[in-house]
C-alpha positions, -999 to +999 in steps of 0.1 A: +000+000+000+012+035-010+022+054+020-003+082+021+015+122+020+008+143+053-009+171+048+001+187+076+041+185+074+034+210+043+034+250+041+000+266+029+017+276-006+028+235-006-008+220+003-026+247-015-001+233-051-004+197-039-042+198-033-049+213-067-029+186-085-051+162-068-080+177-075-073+182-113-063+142-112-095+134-099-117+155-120-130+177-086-131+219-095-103+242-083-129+258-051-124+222-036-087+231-028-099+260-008-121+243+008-097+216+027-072+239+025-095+258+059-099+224+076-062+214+080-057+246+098-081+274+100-111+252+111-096+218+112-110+192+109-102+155+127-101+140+099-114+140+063-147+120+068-154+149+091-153+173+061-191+166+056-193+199+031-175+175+004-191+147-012-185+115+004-167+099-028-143+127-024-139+121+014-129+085+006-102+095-022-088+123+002-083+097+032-060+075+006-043+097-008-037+118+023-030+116+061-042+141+091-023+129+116-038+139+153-016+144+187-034+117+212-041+135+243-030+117+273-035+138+301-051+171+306-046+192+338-064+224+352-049+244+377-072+266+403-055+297+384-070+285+350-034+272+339-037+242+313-015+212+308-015+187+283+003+153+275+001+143+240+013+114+233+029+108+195+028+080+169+062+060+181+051+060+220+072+094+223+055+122+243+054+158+246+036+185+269+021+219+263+008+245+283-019+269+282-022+301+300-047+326+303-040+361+315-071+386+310-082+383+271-049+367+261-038+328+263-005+318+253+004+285+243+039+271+252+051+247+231+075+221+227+093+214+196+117+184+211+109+150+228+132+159+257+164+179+256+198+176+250+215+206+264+213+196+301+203+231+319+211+224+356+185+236+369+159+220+338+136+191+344+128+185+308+170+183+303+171+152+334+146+131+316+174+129+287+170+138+246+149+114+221+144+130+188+132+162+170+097+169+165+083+167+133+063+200+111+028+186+120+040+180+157+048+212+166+019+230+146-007+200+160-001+212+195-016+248+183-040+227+159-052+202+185-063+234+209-092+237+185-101+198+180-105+190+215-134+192+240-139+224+251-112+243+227-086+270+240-089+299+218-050+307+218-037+341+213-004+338+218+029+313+213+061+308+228+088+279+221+092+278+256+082+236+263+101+213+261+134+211+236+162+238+223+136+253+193+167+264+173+182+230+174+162+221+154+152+247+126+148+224+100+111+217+113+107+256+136+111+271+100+080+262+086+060+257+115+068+295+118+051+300+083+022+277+098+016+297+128+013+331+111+003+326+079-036+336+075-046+302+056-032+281+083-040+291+124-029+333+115-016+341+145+003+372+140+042+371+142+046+398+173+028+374+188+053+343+187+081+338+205+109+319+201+129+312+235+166+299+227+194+292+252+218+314+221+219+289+194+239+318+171+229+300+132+194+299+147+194+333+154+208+346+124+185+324+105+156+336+123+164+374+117+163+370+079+126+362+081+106+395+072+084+385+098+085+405+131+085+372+154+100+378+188+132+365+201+135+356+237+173+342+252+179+323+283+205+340+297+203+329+332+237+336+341+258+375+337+293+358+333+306+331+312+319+311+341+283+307+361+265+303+327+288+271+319+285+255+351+245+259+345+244+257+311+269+234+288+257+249+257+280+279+271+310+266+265+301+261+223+280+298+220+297+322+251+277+351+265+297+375+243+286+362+211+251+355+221+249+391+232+265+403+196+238+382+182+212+396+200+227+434+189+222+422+155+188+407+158+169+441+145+135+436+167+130+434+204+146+407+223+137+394+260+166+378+282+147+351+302+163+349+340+157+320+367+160+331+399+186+307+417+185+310+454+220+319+463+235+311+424+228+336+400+209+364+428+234+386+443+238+424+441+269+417+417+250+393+394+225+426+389+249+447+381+259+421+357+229+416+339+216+449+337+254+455+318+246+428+294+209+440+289+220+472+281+241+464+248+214+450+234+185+469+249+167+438+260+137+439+282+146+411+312+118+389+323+129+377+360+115+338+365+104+322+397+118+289+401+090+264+401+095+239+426+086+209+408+112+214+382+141+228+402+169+197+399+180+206+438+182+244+435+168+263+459+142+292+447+153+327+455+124+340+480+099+369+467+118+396+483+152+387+468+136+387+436+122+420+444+153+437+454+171+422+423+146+437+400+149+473+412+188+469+410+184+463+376+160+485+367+184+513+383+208+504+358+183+518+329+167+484+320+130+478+318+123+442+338+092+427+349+090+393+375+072+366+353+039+355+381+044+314+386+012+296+373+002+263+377+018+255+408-005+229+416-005+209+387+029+195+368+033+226+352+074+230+351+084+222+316+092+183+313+073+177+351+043+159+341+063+135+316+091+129+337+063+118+364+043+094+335+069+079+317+102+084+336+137+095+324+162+083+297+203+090+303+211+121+291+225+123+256+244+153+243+234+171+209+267+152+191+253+118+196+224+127+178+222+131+142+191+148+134+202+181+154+192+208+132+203+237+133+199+266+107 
């Protein structure tokens, strides 16, 4: 049996061309192309049978010729602040989470775009339960999709590459999911409002500032000096602080340096003074980040009025900074949590022993 072409892996521009061929082969008019061309994405559809505004015979030759793969939901978790998690599980047994959260008439999805993590942040739960693979086109884009498929939908407004994975390790997929995301034929979600978090993978970066699209650009920074940042985060020693930050100068739209507080590690007057430095040459706004307890790796949390005093001695330096609120803190909700809890944790594997690392 011929293995049937996923719809879903392809840009608009590419369905929209291969959906017309198909049409034309099977005698259908050109307004049919339009009309699946809304239910992969727009108003999706579960699956082509559910298409009922086509004739049945048609149904039957898409389903075929054609796959519309779904994310199987495994778990689904609602925290008393309105916070949403979600477990998807994907073909191969591999599984991925995804998190919703509302804030006034906004809701921003976080994403993953990795089964686990290579890069090993210290302080990381989704970089203890080890690496497995890169997520496909369709399994980064179904997490957004699937928010308007299931039982009561969530009517997402906003996206960050913030779940589990290094997003720009693996660009090869990000890069048209990107065109998925924004693009009015597909979910048309505009660009300012997706973010892409990345620890300072530089070709990612680069790559991601050629787009004429004005998507964000958030870096975890987490650490002001070279020497804290590698003891925290390996990727360090490959992309240092100084060329992340040159980077960041070059990136032409506003960039966001993401911060974990680190009780007694990253928190001290000096480590302000530090940061605000670095924010400064490339006028980033810093976003301070609780610790959340249930992925913390044996860190300690730096207390409220640490983070407090940290922020105004940043902000006396000239830079804007805001503390990010903690959500969900009684459900799984740190990123890798509720996996790690359902189906345990593989030995860590570095990006090298992994072939499929894509970066731009």
């Amino acid at each position: 049996m011929t293995q049937r072409e996923n719809l879903l892996d392809l840009t608009p521009d590419e369905a929209e061309t291969r959906l017309s061929t198909f049409m034309s082969e099977v005698g259908e008019p050109e307004y049919r192309v339009r009309q699946v061309l809304r239910r992969l994405w727009q108003n999706p559809a579960a699956s082509f049978d559910a298409m009922t505004e086509l004739p049945a015979a048609l149904r039957r030759e898409l389903d075929s010729a054609f796959a519309l793969p779904r994310l199987e939901l495994v778990v689904r978790q609602k925290s008393v602040d309105g916070t949403q998690k979600f477990l998807f599980r994907l073909s191969d047994g591999e599984a991925i989470e995804t998190v919703a959260i509302p804030e006034g008439n906004r809701v921003t999805l976080c994403i993953s775009s990795q089964a686990g993590c290579a890069l090993r942040c210290a302080f990381c739960a989704t970089g203890a339960m080890g690496f497995s693979r890169n997520l496909e086109v369709h399994e980064i884009a179904g997490q957004v999709r699937e928010m308007r498929l299931i039982d009561e939908p969530v009517d997402v407004t906003n996206i960050v590459f913030m779940g589990m994975g290094e997003p720009l390790m693996n660009w090869k997929a990000v890069d048209p999911v990107l065109t998925l995301l924004n693009d009015p034929r597909a979910l048309g979600i505009g660009a300012r409002h997706i973010t892409i978090s990345t620890v300072g993978v530089l070709p990612g970066i680069v790559a991601l500032g050629q787009r004429p699209e004005q998507f964000r650009l958030a870096i975890s920074i987490h650490a002001p000096t070279d020497e804290l940042r590698r003891s925290l985060m390996p990727i360090n020693v490959k992309y240092p602080l100084a060329d992340v930050i040159e980077a960041a100068q070059v990136f032409d739209r506003r960039v966001t340096f993401e911060y974990v507080m680190l009780g007694g590690v990253n928190d001290g007057a000096e480590h302000a003074r530090q940061l605000a430095e670095l924010a400064r040459e490339c006028r980033a706004f810093v976003n301070l980040i609780p610790l959340h307890p249930g992925g913390s790796q044996g860190f300690a949390a730096t207390p409220p009025e640490g983070i407090a005093r940290f922020a105004r001695a940043v902000r006396d330096r000239g830079v804007e900074v805001a503390i990010r609120k903690s959500r969900g803190m009684d459900i799984a909700a740190a990123c890798g949590q509720l996996r790690v809890e359902r189906l345990g944790r593989r030995p860590p594997r570095a990006a090298k022993q992994h072939g499929d690392i894509q970066v731009a």
